[in-house]
PQR file with spaces between the fields and no chain letter, atoms N, CA, C, O and H, PARSE charges and radii, in Angstrom:
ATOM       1  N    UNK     1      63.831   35.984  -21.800 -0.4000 1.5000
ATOM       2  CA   UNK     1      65.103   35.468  -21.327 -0.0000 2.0000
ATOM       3  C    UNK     1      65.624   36.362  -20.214  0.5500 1.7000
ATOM       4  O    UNK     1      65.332   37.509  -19.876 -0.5500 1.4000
ATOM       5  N    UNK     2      66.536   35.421  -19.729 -0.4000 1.5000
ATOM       6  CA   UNK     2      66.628   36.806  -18.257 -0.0000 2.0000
ATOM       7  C    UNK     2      68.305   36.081  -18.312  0.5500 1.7000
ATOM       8  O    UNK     2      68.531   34.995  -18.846 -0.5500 1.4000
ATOM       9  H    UNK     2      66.774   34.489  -20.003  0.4000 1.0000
ATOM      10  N    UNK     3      69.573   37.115  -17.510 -0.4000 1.5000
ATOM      11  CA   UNK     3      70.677   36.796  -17.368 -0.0000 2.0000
ATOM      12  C    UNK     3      71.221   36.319  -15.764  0.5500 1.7000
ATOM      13  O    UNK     3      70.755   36.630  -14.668 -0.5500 1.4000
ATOM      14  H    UNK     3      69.389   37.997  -17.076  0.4000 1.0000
ATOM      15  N    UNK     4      72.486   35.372  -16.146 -0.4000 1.5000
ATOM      16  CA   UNK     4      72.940   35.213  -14.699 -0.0000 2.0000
ATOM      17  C    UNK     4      74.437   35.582  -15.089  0.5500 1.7000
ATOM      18  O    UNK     4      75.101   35.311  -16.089 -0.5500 1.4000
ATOM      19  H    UNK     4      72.864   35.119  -17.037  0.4000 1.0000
ATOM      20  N    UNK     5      74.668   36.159  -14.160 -0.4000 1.5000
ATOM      21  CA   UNK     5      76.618   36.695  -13.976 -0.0000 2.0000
ATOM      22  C    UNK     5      77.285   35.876  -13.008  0.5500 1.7000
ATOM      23  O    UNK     5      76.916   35.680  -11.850 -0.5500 1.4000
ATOM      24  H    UNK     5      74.128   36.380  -13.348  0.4000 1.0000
ATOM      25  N    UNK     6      78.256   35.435  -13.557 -0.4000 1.5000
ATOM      26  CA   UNK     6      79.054   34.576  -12.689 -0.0000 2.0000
ATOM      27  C    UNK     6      80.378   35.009  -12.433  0.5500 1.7000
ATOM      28  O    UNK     6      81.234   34.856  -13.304 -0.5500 1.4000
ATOM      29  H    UNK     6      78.556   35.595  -14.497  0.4000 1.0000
ATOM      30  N    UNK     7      80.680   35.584  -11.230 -0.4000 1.5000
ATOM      31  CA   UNK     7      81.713   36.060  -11.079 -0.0000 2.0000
ATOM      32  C    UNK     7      82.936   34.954  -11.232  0.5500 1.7000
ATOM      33  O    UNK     7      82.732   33.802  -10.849 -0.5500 1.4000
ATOM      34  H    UNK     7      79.984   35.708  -10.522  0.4000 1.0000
ATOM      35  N    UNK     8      84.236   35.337  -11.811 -0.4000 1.5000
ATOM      36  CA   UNK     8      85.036   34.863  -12.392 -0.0000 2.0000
ATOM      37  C    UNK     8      86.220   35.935  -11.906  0.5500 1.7000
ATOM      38  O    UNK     8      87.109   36.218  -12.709 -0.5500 1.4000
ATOM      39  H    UNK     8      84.402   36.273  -12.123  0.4000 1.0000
ATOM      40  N    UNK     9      86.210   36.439  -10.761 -0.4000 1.5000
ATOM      41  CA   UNK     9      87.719   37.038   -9.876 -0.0000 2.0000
ATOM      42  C    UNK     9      88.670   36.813  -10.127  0.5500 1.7000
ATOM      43  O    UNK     9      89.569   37.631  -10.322 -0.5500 1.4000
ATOM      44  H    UNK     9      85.487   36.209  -10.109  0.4000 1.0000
ATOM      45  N    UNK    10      88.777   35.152  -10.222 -0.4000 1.5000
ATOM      46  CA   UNK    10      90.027   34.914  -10.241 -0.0000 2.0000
ATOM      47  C    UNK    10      90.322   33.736  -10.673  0.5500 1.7000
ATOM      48  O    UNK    10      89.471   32.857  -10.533 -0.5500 1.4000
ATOM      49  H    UNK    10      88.047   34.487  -10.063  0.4000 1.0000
ATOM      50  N    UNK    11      91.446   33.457  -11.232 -0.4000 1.5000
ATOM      51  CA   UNK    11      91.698   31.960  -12.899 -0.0000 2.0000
ATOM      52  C    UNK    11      91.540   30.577  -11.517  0.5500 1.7000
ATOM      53  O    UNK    11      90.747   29.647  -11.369 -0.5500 1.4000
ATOM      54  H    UNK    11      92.137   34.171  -11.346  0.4000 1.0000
ATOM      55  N    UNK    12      92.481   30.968  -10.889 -0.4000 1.5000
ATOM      56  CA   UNK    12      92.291   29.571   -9.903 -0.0000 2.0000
ATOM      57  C    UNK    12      91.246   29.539   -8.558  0.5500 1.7000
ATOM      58  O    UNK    12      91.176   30.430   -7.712 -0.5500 1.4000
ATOM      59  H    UNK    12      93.125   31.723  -11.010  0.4000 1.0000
ATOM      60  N    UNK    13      90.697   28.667   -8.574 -0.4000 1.5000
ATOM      61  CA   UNK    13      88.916   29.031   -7.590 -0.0000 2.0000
ATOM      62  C    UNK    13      89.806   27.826   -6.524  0.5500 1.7000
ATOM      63  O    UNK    13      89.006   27.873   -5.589 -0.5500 1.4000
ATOM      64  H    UNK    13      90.753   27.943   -9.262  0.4000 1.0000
ATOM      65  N    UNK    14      90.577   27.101   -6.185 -0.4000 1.5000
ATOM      66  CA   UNK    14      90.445   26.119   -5.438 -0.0000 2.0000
ATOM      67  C    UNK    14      89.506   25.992   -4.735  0.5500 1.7000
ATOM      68  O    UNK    14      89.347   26.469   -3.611 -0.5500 1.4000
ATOM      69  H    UNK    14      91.226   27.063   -6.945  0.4000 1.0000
ATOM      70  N    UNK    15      88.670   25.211   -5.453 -0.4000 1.5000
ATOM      71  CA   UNK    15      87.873   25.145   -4.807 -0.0000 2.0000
ATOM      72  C    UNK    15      86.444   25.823   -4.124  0.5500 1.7000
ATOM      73  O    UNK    15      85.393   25.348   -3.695 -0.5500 1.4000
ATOM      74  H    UNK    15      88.799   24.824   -6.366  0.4000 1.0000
ATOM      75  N    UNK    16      86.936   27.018   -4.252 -0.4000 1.5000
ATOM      76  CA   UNK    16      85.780   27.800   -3.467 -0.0000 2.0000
ATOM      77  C    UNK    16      84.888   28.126   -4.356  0.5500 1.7000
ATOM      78  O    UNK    16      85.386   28.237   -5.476 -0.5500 1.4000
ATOM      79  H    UNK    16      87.790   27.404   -4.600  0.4000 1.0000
ATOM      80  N    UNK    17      83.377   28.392   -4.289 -0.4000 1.5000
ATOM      81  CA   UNK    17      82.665   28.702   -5.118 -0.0000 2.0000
ATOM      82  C    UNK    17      82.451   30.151   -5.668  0.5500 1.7000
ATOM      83  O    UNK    17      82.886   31.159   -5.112 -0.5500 1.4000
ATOM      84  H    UNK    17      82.973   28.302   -3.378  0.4000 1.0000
ATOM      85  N    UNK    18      81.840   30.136   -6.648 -0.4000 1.5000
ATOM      86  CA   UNK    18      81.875   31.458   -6.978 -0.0000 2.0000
ATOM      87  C    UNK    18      80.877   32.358   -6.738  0.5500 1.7000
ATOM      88  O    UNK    18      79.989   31.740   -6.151 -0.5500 1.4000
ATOM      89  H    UNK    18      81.486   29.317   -7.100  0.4000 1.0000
ATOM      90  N    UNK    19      80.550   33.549   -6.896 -0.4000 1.5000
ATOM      91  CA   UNK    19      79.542   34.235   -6.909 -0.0000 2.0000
ATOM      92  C    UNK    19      78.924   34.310   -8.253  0.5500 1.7000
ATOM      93  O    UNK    19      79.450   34.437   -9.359 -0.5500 1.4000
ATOM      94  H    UNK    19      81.271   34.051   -7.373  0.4000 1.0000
ATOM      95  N    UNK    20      77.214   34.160   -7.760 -0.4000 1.5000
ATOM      96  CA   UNK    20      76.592   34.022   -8.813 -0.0000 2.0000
ATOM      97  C    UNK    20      75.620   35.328   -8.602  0.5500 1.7000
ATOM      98  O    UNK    20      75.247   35.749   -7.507 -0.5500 1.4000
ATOM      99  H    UNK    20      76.787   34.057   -6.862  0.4000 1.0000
ATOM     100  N    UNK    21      75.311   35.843   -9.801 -0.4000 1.5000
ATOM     101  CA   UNK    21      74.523   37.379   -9.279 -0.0000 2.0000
ATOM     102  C    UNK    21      73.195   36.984  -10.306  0.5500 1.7000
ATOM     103  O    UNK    21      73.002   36.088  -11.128 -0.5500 1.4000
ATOM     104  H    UNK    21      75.614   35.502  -10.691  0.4000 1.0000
ATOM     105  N    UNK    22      72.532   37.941   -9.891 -0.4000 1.5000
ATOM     106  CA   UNK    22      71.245   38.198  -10.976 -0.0000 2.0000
ATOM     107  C    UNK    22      71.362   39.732  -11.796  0.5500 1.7000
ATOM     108  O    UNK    22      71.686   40.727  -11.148 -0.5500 1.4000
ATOM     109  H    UNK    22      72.689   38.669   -9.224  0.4000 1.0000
ATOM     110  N    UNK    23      71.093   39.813  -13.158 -0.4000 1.5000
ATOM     111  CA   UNK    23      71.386   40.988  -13.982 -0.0000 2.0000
ATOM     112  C    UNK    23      70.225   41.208  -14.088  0.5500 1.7000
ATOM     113  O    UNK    23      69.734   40.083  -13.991 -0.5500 1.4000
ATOM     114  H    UNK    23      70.830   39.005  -13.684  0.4000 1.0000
ATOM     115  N    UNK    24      68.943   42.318  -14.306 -0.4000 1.5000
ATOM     116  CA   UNK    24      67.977   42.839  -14.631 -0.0000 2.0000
ATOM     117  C    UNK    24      67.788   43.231  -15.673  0.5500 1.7000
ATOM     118  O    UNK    24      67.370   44.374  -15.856 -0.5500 1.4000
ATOM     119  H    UNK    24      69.342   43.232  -14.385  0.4000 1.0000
ATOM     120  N    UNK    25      68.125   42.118  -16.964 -0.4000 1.5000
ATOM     121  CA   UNK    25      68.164   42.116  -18.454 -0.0000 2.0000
ATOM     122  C    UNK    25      67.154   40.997  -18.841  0.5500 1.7000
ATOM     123  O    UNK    25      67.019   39.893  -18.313 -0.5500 1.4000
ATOM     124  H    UNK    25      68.465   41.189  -16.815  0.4000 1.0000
ATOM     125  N    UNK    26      66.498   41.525  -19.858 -0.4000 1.5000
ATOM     126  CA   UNK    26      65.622   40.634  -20.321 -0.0000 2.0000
ATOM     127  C    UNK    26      65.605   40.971  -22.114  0.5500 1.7000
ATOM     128  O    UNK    26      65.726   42.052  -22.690 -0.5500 1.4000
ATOM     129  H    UNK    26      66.608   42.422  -20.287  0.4000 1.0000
ATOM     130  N    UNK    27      65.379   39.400  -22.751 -0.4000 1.5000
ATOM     131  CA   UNK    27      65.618   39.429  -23.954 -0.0000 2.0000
ATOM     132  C    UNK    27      63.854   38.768  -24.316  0.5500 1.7000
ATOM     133  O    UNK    27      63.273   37.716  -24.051 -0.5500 1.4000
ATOM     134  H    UNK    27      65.281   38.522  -22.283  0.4000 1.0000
ATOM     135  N    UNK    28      63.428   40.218  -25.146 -0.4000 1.5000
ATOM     136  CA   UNK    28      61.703   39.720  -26.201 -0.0000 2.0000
ATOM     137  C    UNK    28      62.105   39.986  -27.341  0.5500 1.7000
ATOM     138  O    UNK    28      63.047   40.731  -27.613 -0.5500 1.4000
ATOM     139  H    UNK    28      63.899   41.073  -25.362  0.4000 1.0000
ATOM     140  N    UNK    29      61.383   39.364  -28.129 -0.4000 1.5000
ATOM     141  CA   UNK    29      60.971   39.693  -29.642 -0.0000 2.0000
ATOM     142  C    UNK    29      62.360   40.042  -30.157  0.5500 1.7000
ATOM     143  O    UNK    29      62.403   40.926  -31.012 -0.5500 1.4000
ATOM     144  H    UNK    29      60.619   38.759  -27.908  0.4000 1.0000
ATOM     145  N    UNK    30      63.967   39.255  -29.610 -0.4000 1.5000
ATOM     146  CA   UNK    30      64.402   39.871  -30.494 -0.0000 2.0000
ATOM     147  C    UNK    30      65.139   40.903  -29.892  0.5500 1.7000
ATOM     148  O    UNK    30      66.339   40.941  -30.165 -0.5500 1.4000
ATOM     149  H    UNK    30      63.933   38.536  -28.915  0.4000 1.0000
ATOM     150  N    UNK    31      64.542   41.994  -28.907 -0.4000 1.5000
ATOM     151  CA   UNK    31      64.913   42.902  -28.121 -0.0000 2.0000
ATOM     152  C    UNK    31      65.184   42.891  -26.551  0.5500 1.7000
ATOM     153  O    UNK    31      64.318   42.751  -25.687 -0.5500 1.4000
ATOM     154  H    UNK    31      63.568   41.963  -28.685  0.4000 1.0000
ATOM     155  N    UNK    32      67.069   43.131  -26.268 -0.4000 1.5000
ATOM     156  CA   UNK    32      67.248   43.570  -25.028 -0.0000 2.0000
ATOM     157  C    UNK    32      66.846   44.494  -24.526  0.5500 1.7000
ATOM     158  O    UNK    32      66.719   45.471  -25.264 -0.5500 1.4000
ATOM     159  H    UNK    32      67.773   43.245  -26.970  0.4000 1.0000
ATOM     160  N    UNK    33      66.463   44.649  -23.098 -0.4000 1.5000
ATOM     161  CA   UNK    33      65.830   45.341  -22.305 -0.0000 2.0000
ATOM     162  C    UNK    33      66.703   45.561  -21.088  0.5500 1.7000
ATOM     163  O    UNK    33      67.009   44.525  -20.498 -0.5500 1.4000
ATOM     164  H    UNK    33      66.566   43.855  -22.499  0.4000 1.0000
ATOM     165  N    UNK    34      67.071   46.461  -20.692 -0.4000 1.5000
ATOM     166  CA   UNK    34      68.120   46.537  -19.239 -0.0000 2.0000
ATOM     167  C    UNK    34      67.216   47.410  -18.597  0.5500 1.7000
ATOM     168  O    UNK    34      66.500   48.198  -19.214 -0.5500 1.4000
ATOM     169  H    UNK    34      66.822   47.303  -21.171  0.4000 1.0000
ATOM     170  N    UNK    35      67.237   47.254  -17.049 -0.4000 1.5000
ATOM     171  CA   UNK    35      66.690   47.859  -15.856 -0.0000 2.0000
ATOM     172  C    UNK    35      67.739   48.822  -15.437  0.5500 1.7000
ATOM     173  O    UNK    35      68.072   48.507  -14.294 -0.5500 1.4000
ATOM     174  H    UNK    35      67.819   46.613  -16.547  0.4000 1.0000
ATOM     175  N    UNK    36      68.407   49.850  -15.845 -0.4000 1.5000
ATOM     176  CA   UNK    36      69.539   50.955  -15.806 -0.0000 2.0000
ATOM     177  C    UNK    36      69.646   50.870  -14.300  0.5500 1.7000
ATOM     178  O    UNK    36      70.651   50.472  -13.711 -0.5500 1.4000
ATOM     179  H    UNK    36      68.136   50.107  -16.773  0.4000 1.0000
ATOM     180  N    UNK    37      68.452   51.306  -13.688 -0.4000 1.5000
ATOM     181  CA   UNK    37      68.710   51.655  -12.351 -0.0000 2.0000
ATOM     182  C    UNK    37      68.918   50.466  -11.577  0.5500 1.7000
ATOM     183  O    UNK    37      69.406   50.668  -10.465 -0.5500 1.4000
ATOM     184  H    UNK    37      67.636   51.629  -14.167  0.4000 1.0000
ATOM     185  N    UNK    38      68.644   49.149  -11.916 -0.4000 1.5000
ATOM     186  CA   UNK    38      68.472   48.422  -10.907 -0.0000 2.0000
ATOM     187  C    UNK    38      70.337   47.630  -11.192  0.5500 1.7000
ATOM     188  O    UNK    38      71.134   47.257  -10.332 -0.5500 1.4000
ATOM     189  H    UNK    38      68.248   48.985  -12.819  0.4000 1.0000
ATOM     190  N    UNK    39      70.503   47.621  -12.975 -0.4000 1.5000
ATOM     191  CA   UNK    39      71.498   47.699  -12.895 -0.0000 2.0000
ATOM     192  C    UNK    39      72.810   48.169  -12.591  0.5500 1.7000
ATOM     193  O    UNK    39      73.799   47.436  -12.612 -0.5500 1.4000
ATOM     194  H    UNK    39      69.856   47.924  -13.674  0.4000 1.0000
ATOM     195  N    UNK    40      72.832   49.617  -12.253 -0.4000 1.5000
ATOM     196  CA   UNK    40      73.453   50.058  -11.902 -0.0000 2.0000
ATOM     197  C    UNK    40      73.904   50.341  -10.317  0.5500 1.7000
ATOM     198  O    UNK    40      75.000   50.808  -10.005 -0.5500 1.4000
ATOM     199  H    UNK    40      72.028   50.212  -12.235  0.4000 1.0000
ATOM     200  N    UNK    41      72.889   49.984   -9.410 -0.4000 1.5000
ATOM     201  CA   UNK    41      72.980   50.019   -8.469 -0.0000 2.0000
ATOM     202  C    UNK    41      73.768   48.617   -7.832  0.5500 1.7000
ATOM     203  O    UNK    41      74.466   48.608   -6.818 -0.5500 1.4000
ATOM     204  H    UNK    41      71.999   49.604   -9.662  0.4000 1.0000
ATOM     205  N    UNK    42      73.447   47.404   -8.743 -0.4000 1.5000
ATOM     206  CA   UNK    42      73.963   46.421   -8.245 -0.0000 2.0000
ATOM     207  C    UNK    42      75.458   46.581   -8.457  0.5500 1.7000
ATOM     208  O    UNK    42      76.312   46.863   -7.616 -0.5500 1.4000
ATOM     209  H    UNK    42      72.880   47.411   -9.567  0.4000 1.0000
ATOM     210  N    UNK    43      75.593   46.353   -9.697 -0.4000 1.5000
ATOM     211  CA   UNK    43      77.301   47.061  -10.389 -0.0000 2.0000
ATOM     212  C    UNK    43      77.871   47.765   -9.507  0.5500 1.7000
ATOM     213  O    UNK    43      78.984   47.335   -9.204 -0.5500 1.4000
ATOM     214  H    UNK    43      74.900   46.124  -10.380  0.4000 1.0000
ATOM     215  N    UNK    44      77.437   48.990   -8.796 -0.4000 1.5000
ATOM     216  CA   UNK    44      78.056   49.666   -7.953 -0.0000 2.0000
ATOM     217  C    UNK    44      78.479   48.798   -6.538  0.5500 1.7000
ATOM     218  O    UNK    44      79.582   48.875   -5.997 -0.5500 1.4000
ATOM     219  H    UNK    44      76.533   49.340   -9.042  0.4000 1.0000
ATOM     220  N    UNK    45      77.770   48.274   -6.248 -0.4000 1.5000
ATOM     221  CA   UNK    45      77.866   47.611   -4.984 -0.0000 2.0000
ATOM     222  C    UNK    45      78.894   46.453   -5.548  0.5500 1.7000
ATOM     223  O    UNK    45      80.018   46.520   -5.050 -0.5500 1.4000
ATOM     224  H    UNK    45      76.874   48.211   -6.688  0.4000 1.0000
ATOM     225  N    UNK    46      78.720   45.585   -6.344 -0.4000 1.5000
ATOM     226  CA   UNK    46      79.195   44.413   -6.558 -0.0000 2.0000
ATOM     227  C    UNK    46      81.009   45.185   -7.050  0.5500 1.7000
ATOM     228  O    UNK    46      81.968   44.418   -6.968 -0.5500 1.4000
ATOM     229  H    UNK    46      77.807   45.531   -6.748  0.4000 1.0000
ATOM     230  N    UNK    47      81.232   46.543   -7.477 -0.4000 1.5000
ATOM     231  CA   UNK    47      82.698   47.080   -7.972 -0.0000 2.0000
ATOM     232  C    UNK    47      83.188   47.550   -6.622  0.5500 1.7000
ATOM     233  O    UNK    47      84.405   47.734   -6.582 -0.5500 1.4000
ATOM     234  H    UNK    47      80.453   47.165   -7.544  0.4000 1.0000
ATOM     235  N    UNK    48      82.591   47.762   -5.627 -0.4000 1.5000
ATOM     236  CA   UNK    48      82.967   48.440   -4.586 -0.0000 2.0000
ATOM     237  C    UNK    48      83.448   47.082   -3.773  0.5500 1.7000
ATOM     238  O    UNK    48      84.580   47.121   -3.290 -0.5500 1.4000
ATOM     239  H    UNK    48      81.603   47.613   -5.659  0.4000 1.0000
ATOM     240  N    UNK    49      82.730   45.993   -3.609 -0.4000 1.5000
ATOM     241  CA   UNK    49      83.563   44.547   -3.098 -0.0000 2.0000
ATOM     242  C    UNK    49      84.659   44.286   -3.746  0.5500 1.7000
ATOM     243  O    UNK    49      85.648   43.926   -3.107 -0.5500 1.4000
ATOM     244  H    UNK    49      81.811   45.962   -4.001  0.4000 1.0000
ATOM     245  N    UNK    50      84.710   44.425   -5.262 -0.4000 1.5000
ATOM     246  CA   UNK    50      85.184   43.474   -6.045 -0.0000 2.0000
ATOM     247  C    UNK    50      85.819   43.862   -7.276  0.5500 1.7000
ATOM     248  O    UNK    50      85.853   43.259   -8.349 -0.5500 1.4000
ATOM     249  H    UNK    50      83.907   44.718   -5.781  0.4000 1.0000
ATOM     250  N    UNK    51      86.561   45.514   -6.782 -0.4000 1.5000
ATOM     251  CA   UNK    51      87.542   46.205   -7.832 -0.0000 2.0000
ATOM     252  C    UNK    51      87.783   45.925   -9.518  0.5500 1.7000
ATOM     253  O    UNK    51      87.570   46.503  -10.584 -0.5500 1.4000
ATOM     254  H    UNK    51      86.533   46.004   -5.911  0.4000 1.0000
ATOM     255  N    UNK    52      88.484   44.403   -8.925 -0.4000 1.5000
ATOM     256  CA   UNK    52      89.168   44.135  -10.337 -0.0000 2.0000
ATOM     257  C    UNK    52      88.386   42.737  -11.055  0.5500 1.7000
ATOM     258  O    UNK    52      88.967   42.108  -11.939 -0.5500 1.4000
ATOM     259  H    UNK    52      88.658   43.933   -8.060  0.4000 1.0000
ATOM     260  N    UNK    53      87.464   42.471  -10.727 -0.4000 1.5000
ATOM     261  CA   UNK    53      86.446   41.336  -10.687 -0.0000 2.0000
ATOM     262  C    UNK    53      86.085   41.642  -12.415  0.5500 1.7000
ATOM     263  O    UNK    53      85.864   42.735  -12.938 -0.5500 1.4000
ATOM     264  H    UNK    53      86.992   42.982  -10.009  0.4000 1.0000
ATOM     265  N    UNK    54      86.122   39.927  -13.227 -0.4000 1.5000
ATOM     266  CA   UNK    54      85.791   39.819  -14.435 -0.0000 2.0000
ATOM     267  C    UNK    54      84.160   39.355  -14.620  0.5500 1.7000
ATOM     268  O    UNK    54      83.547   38.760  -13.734 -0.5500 1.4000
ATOM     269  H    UNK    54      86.302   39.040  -12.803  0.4000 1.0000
ATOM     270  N    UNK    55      83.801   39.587  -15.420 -0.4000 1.5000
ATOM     271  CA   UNK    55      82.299   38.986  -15.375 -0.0000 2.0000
ATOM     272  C    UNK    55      82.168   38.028  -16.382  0.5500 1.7000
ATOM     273  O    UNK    55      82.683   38.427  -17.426 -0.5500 1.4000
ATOM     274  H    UNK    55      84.299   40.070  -16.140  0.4000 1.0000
ATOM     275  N    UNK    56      81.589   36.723  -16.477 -0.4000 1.5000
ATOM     276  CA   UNK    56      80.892   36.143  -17.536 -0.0000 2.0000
ATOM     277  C    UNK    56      79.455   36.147  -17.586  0.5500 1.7000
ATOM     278  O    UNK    56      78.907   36.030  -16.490 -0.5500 1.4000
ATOM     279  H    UNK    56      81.171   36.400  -15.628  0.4000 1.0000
ATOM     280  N    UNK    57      78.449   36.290  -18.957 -0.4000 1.5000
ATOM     281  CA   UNK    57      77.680   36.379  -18.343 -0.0000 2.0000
ATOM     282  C    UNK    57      76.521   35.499  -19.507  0.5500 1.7000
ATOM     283  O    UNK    57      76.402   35.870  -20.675 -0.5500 1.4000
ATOM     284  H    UNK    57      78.894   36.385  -19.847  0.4000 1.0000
ATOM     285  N    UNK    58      75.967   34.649  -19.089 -0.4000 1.5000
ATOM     286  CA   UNK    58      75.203   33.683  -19.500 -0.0000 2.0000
ATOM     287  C    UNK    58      73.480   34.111  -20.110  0.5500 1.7000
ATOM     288  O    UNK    58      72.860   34.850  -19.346 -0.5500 1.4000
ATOM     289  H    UNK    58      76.063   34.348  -18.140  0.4000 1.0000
ATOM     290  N    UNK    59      73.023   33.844  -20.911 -0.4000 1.5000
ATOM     291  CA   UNK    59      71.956   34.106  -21.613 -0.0000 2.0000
ATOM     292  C    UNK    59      71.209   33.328  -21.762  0.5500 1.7000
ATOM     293  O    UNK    59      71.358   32.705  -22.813 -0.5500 1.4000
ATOM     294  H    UNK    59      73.527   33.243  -21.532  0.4000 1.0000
ATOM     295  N    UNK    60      70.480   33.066  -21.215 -0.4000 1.5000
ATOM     296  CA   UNK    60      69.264   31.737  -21.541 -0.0000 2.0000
ATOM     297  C    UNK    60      67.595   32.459  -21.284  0.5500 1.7000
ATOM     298  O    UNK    60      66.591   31.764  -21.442 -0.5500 1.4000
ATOM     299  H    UNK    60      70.359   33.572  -20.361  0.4000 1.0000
């Protein structure tokens, strides 16, 4: 299984679309797996745009 993050900034979107990211999480046997570095590097970049930015984040 692998994750998608959907940024969720802000309650009213009129309209505009949102940002959709890719997370470097993967779900086997049962067991999550995170890519630290790859996660963290994105996180950094994506907090430095996007301060106060909420995340949802989808599992399939």
């Amino acid at each position: 299984m692998q994750t998608i993050i959907l940024d969720t900034e802000t309650h009213t979107l009129n309209g505009l679309p949102i940002e959709i990211a890719y997370a470097p999480i993967e779900i086997e046997s049962g067991k999550l797996s995170l890519d630290k570095k790859k996660f963290l590097i994105s996180y950094t970049k994506s907090v430095n745009r996007y301060p106060l930015q909420q995340w949802l984040f989808i599992i399939f």
